[in-house]
PAGUSE-844809 format. One line per field, with one value per atom (N, C-alpha, C): residue in one letter; atom name; z, x, y. Coordinates in nm, 2 decimals, m for minus. Example, Ala and Ser with C-alpha at 12.3 -4.5 7.8 and 13.67 -1.06 7.14 Angstrom:
REM PAGUSE-844809
resn <- c(A|A|A|S|S|S) $
name <- c(N|CA|C|N|CA|C) $
zz <- c(0.78|0.78|0.78|0.71|0.71|0.79) $
xx <- c(1.32|1.23|1.32|1.28|1.37|1.29) $
yy <- c(m0.57|m0.45|m0.33|m0.22|m0.11|0.00) $
//
This chain:
REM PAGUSE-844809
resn <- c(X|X|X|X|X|X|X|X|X|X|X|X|X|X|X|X|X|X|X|X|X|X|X|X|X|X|X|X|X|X|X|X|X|X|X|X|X|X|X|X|X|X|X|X|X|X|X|X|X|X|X|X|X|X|X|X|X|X|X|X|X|X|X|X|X|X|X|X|X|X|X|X|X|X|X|X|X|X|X|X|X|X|X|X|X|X|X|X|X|X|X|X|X|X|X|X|X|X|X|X|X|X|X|X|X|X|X|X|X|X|X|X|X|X|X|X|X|X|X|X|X|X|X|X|X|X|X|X|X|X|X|X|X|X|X|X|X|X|X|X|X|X|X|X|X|X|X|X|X|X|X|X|X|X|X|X|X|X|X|X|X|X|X|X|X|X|X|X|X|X|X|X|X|X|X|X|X|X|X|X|X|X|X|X|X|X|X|X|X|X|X|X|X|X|X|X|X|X|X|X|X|X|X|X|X|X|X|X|X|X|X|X|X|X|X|X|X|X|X|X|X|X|X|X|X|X|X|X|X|X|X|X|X|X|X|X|X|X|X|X|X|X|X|X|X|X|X|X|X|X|X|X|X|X|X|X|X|X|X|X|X|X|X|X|X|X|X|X|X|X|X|X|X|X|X|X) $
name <- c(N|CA|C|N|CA|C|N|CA|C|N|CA|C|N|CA|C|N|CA|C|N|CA|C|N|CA|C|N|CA|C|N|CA|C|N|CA|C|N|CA|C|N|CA|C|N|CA|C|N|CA|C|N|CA|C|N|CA|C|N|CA|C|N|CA|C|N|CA|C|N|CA|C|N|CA|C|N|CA|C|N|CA|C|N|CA|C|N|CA|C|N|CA|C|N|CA|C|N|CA|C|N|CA|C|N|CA|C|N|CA|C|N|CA|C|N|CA|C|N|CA|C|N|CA|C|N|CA|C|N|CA|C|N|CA|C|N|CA|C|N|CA|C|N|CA|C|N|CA|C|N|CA|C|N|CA|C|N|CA|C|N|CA|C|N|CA|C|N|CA|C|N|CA|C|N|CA|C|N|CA|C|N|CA|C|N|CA|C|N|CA|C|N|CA|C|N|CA|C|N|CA|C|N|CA|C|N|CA|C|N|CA|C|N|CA|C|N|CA|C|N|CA|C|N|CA|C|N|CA|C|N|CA|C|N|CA|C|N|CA|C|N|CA|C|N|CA|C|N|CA|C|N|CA|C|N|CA|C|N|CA|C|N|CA|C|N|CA|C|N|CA|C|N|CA|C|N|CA|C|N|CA|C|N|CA|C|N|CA|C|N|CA|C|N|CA|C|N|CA|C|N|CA|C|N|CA|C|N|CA|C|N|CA|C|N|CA|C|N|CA|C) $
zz <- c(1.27|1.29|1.44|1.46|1.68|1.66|1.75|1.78|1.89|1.83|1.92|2.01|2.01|2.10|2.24|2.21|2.28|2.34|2.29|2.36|2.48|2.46|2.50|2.63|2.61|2.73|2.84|2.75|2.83|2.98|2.88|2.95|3.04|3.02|3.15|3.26|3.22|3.34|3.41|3.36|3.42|3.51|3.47|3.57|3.67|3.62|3.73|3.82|3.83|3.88|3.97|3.94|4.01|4.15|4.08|4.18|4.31|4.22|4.30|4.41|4.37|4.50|4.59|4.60|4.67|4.67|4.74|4.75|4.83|4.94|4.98|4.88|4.80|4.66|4.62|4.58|4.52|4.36|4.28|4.17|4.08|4.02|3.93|3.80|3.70|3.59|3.58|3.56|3.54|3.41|3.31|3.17|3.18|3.22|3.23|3.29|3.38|3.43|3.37|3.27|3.21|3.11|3.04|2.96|2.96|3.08|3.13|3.07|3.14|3.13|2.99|2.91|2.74|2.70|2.71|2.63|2.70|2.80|2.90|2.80|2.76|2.70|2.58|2.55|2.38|2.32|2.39|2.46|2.44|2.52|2.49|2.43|2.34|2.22|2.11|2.09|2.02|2.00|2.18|2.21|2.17|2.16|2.16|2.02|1.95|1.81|1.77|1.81|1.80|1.82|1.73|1.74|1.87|1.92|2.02|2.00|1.85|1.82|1.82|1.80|1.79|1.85|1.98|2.14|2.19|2.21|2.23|2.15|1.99|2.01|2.03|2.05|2.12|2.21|2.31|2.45|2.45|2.34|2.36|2.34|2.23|2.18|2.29|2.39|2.47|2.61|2.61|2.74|2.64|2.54|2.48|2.49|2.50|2.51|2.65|2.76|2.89|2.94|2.87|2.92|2.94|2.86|2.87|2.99|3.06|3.19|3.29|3.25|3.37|3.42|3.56|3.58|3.51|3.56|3.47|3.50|3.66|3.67|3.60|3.54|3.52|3.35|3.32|3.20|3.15|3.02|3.00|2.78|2.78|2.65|2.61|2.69|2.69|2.71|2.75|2.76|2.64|2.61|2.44|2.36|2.36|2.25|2.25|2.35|2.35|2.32|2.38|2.30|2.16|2.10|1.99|1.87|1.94|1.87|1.88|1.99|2.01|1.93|1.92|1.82|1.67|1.65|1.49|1.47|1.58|1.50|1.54|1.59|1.59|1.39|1.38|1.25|1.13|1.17|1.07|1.02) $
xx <- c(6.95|6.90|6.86|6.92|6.87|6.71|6.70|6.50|6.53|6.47|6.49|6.41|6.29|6.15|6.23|6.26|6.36|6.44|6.51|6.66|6.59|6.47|6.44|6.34|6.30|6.26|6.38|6.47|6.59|6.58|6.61|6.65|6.59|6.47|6.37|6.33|6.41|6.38|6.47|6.61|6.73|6.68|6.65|6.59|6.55|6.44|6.32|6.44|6.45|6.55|6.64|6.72|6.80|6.70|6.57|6.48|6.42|6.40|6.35|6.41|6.59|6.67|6.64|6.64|6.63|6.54|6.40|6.30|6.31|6.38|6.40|6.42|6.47|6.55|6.40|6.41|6.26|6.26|6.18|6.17|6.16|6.26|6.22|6.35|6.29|6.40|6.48|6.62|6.73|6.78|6.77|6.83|6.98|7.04|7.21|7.16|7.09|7.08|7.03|6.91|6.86|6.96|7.01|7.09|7.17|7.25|7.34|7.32|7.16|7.10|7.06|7.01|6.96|7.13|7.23|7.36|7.38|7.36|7.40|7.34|7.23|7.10|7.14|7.18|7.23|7.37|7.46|7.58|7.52|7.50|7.46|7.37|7.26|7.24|7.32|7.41|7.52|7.59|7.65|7.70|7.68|7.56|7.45|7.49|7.44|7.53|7.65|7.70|7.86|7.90|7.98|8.07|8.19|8.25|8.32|8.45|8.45|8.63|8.57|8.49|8.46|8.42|8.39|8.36|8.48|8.56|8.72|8.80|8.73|8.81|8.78|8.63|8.59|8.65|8.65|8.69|8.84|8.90|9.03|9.08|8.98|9.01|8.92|8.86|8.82|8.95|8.98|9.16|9.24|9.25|9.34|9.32|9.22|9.14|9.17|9.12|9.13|9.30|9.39|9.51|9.57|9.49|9.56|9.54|9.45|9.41|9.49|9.57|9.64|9.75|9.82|9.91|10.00|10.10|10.21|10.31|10.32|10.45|10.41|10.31|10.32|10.36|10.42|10.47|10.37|10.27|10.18|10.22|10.33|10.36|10.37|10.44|10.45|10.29|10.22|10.05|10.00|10.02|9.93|10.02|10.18|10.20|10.13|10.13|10.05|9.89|9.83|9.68|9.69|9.78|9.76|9.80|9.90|9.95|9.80|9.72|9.58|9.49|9.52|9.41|9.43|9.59|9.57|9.62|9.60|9.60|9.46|9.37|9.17|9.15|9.22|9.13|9.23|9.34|9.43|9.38) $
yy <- c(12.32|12.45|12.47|12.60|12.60|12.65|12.58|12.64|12.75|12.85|12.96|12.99|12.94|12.90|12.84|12.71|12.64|12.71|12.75|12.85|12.90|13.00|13.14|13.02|12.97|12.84|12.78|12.74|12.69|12.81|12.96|13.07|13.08|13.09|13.16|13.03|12.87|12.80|12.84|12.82|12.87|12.97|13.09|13.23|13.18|13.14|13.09|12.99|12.89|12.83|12.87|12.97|13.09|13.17|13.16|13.21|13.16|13.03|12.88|12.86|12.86|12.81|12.96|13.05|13.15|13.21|13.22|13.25|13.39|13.40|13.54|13.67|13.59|13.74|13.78|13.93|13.98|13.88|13.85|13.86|13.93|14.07|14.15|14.12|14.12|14.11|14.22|14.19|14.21|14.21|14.26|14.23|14.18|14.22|14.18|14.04|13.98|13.88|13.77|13.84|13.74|13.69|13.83|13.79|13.71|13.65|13.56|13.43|13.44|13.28|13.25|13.40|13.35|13.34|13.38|13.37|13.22|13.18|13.03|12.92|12.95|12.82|12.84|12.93|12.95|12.87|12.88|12.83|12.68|12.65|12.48|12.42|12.51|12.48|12.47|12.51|12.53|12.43|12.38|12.30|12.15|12.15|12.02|12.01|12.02|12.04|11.97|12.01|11.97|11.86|11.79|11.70|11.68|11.59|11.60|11.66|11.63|11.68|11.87|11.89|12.00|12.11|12.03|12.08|12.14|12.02|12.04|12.14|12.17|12.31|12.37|12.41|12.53|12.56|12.48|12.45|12.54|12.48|12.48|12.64|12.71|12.87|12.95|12.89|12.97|12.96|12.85|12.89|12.94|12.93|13.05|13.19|13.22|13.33|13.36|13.32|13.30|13.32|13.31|13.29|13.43|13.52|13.68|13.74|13.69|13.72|13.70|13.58|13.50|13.61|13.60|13.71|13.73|13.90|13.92|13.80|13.75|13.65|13.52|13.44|13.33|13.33|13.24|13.24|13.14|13.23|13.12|13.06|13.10|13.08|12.89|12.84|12.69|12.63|12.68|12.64|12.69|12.79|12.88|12.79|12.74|12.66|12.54|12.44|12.31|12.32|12.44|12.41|12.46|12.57|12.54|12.46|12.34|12.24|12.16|12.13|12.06|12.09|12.24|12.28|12.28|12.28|12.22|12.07|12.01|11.85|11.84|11.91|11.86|11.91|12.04|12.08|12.03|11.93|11.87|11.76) $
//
């Protein structure tokens, strides 16, 4: 079970942190920004969790995901076939 206490802690060191290295910057919260850092700590609560074969598919359906982006010239079919061959011998 994720401790959400925890999470929302992760988050706001992360912030703080962000702040720490740059002292010049004002300090005023940003929702989009915080949000970054609570969806960042949540993310690797998650992560922490997980098994290694299980990491790796995450891993693996998030460059799948990632690949639609790549340009119109690069042929990214021969890459979407190999991660999804990766990704069903992990859940095979």
């Amino acid at each position: 079970m994720l401790n959400r206490s925890e999470i929302m802690k992760a988050a706001w060191a992360k912030w703080n942190a962000h702040f720490a290295a740059r002292p010049h910057i004002a300090r005023k919260l940003n929702r989009a920004d915080f949000g970054f850092y609570l969806a960042a700590a949540w993310h690797e609560a998650k992560a922490a969790q997980m098994t290694a074969p299980e990491r790796r598919a995450d891993r693996i359906t998030v460059e799948i995901d990632r690949l639609k982006y790549q340009s119109f010239r690069v042929n990214i079919e021969p890459r979407r076939r190999q991660l999804e061959t990766e990704l069903a011998a992990l859940a095979g």
